[in-house]
C-alpha positions in Angstrom: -10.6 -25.4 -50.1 -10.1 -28.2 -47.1 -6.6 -27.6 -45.7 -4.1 -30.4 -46.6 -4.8 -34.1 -44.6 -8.3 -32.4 -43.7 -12.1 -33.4 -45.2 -13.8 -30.3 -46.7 -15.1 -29.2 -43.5 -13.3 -27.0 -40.7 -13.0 -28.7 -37.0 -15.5 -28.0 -34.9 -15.4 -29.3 -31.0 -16.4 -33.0 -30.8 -19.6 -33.3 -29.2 -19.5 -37.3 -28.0 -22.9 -39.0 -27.9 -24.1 -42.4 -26.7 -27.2 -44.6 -27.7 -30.7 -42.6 -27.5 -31.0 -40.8 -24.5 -33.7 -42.9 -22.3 -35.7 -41.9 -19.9 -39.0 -42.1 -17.9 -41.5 -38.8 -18.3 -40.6 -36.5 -15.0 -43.1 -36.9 -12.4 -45.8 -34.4 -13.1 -49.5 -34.3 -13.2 -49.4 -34.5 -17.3 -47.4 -37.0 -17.1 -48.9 -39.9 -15.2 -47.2 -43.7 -16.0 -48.6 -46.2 -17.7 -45.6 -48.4 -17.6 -41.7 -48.4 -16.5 -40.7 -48.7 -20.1 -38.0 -46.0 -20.6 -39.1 -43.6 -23.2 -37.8 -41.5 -25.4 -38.7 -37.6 -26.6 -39.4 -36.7 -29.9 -40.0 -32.6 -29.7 -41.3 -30.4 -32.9 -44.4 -30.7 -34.6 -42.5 -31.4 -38.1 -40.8 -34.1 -35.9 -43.6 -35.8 -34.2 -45.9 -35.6 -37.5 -43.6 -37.7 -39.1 -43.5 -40.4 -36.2 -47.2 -40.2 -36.7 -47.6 -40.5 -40.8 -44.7 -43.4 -40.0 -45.3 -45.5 -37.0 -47.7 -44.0 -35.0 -48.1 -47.4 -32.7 -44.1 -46.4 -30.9 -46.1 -42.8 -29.6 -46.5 -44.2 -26.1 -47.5 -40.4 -24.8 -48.6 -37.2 -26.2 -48.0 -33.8 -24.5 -49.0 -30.4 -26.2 -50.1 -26.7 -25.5 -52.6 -25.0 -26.3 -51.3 -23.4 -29.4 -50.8 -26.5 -31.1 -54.1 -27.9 -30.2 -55.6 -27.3 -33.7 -52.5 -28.8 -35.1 -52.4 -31.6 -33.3 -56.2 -32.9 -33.1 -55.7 -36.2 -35.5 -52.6 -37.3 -33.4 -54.9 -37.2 -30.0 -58.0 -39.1 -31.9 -55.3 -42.0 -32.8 -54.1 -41.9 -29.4 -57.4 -42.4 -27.9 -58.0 -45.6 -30.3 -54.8 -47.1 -29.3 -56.0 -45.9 -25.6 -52.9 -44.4 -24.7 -52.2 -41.2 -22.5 -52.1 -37.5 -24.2 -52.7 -34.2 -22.7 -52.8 -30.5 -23.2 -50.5 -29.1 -20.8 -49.2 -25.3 -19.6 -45.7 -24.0 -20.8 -44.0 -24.6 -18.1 -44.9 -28.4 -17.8 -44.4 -28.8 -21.0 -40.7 -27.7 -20.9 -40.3 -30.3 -17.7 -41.9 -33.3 -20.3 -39.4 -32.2 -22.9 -36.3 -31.4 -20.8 -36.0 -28.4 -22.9 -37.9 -25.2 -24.1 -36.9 -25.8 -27.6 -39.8 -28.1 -27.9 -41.9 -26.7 -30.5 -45.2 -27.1 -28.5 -45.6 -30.7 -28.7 -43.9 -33.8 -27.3 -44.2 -37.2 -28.0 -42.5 -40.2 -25.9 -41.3 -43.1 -27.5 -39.7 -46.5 -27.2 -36.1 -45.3 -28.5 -35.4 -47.8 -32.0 -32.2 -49.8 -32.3 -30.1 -49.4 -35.2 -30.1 -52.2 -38.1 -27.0 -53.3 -38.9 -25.9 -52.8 -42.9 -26.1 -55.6 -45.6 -23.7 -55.2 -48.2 -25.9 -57.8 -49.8 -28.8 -56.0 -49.7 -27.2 -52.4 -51.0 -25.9 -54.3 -53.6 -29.4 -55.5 -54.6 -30.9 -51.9 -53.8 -28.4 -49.9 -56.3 -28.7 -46.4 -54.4 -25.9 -44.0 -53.2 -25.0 -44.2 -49.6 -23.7 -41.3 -47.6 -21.7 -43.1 -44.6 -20.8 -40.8 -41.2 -17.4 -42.3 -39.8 -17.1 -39.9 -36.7 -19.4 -37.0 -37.0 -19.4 -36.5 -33.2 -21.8 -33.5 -33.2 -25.4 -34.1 -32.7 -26.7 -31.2 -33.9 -24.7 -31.9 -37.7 -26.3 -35.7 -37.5 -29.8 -34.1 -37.8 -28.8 -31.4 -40.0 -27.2 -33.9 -42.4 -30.9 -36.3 -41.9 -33.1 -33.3 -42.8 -31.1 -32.6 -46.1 -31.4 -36.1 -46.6 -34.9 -36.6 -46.2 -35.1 -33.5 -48.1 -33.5 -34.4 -51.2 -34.6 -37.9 -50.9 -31.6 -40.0 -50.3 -33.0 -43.3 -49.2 -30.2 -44.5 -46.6 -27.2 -43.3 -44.6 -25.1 -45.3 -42.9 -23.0 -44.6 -39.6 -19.6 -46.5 -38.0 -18.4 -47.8 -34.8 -16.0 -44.9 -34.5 -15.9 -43.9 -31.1 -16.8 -40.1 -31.7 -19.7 -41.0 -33.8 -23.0 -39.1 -32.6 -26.2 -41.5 -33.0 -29.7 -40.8 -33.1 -30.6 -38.6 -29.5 -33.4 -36.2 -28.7 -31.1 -33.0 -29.9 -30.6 -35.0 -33.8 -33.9 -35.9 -33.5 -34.9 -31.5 -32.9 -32.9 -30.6 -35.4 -33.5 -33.7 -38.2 -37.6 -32.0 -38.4 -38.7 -35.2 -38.7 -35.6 -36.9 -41.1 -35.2 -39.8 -39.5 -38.3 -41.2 -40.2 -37.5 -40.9 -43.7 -34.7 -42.2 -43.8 -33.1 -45.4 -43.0 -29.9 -45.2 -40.6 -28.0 -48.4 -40.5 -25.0 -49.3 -38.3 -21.6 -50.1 -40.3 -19.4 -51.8 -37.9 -15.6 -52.0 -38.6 -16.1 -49.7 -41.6 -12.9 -50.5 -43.3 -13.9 -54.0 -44.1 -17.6 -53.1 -45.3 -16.2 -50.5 -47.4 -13.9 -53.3 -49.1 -16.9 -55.4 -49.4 -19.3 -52.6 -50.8 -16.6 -51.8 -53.6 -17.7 -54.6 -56.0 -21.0 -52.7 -55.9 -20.5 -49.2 -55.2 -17.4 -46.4 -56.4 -16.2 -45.6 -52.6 -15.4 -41.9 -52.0 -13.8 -40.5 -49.0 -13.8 -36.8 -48.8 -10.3 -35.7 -47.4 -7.1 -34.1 -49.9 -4.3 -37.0 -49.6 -1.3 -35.5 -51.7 -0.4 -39.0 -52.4 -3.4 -39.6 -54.4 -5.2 -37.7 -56.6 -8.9 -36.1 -55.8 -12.2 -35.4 -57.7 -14.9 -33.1 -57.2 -18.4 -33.5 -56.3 -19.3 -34.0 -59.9 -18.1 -37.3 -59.9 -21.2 -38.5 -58.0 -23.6 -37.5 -61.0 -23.8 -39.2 -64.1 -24.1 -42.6 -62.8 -27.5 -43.6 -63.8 -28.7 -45.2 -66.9 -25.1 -45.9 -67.8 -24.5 -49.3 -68.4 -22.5 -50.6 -65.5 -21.7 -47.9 -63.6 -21.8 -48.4 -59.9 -23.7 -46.3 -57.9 -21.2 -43.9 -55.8 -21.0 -44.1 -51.6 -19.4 -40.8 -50.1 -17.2 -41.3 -46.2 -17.3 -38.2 -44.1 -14.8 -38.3 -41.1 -15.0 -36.5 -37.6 -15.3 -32.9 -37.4 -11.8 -32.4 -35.8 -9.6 -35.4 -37.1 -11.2 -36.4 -40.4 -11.5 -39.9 -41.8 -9.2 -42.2 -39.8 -6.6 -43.8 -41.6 -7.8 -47.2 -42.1 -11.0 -45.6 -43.4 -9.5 -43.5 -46.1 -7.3 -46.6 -47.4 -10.3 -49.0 -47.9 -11.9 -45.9 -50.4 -11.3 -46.1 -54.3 -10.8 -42.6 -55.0 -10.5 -39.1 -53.0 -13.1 -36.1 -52.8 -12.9 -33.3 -52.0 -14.8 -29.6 -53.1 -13.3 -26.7 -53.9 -13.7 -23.1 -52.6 -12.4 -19.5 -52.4 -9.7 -20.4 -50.3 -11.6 -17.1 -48.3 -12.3 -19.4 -45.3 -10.4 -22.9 -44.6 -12.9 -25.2 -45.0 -16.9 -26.0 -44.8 -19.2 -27.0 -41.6 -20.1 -31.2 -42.3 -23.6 -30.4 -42.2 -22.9 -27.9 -45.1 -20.5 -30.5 -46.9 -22.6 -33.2 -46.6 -25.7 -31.2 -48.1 -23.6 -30.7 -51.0 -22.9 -33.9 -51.8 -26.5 -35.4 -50.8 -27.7 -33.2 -53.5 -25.2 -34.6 -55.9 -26.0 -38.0 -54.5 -29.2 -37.9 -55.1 -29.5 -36.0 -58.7 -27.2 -39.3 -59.7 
């Protein structure tokens, strides 16, 4: 069970992230330039097949070794019809493309996206749960929580202006396996107010334990559909050391939270937020 004034997930050091990390390829003999565009790396097979079956026009360059050759054989035919560079490369060189070893044996560089900004308008139109990220800092728990959506299917996830909040960068985009091109990641700017406007279509959870009001359980997400006028539910999670800020947790309708042992204080956010994605999206 979340301690008391805490969301259902134990602190964990903030890890604070700007925009997409951009960059030009390193200097290298795989790497030759075709432009001074900055670019972006998307490592992981999983990862860069799903740029492909998406938008396979942003792949600007395409770096793999030979072990993924087989693998990777319909990604270099549609980079030769858009006539743009790919290569086979050693190990080693491939590390220096990716800036890391954990690249999975193939690289692609992209034009780093730019977040669309959230419509109430349109969710309110669209009828689906939201899941909205007001602070999660960590990059590694952004793409955890975009692979379990992408997994289970939820359509959209939404993140704030909060100053700790992690956005989409080359270590999400590792661990995600390919989530965010399933799923669309909006910006919600000054959260508190969209969350006042997204009550006349949505029931607004935040998951913390307020003594002052009372909480439900993740079984309050499910249900929702075919009833007649039930709204569809969005679910807040706050920043893995402070929690939902106060403002935040003021403009939501009713309290989460999820119960445990009371063996260990509290859940990881990746591991809360896969609970309640899963509840999200059985509706």
């Amino acid at each position: 069970m979340p301690p008391r004034g805490r969301p259902p997930h134990p602190s964990r050091p903030r890890s604070r992230t700007a925009a997409p990390v951009a960059l030009s390829a390193p200097p290298s003999k795989a790497a030759e330039p075709t432009d001074q565009r900055k670019l972006f790396r998307v490592a992981g097979l999983a990862a860069v097949s799903a740029l492909f079956v998406h938008e396979p026009e942003r792949v600007e360059r395409l770096f793999f070794d030979e072990r993924l050759k087989p693998a990777v054989g319909a990604f270099c035919k549609a980079m030769a019809v858009a006539r743009k560079p790919y290569r086979m490369v050693e190990a080693d060189e491939l590390a220096k493309v990716a800036g890391t070893v954990l690249h999975g044996g193939v690289v692609a560089l992209m034009a780093p996206r730019t977040l669309p900004l959230f419509d109430t308008e349109v969710a309110r139109r669209a009828a689906e749960p939201l899941l909205i990220l007001d602070g999660v800092g960590n990059p590694h728990n952004l793409g955890a929580i975009l692979r379990t959506a992408a997994f289970f299917g939820l359509p959209r996830v939404l993140v704030s202006d909060h100053p700790g909040q992690a956005l989409p960068s080359e270590a999400a985009y590792r661990v995600a396996e390919g989530g965010f091109e399933w799923v669309t990641l909006e910006r919600a700017p000054t959260l508190p107010a969209v969350l006042k406007r997204l009550r006349a279509s949505h029931r607004v959870f935040g998951t913390a334990l307020d003594q002052t009001r009372p909480t439900v359980d993740a079984g309050a997400l499910t249900g929702w559909r075919g009833k007649q006028g039930a709204k569809p539910p969005a679910v807040v999670l706050g920043n893995e050391e402070d929690g939902i800020p106060p403002a935040t947790l003021a403009a939501c309708e009713a309290v989460l939270t999820i119960p445990g042992s009371g063996r260990v204080q509290s859940l990881n956010v990746a591991a809360t937020a896969a609970i309640l994605i899963h509840a999200l999206a059985a509706g």
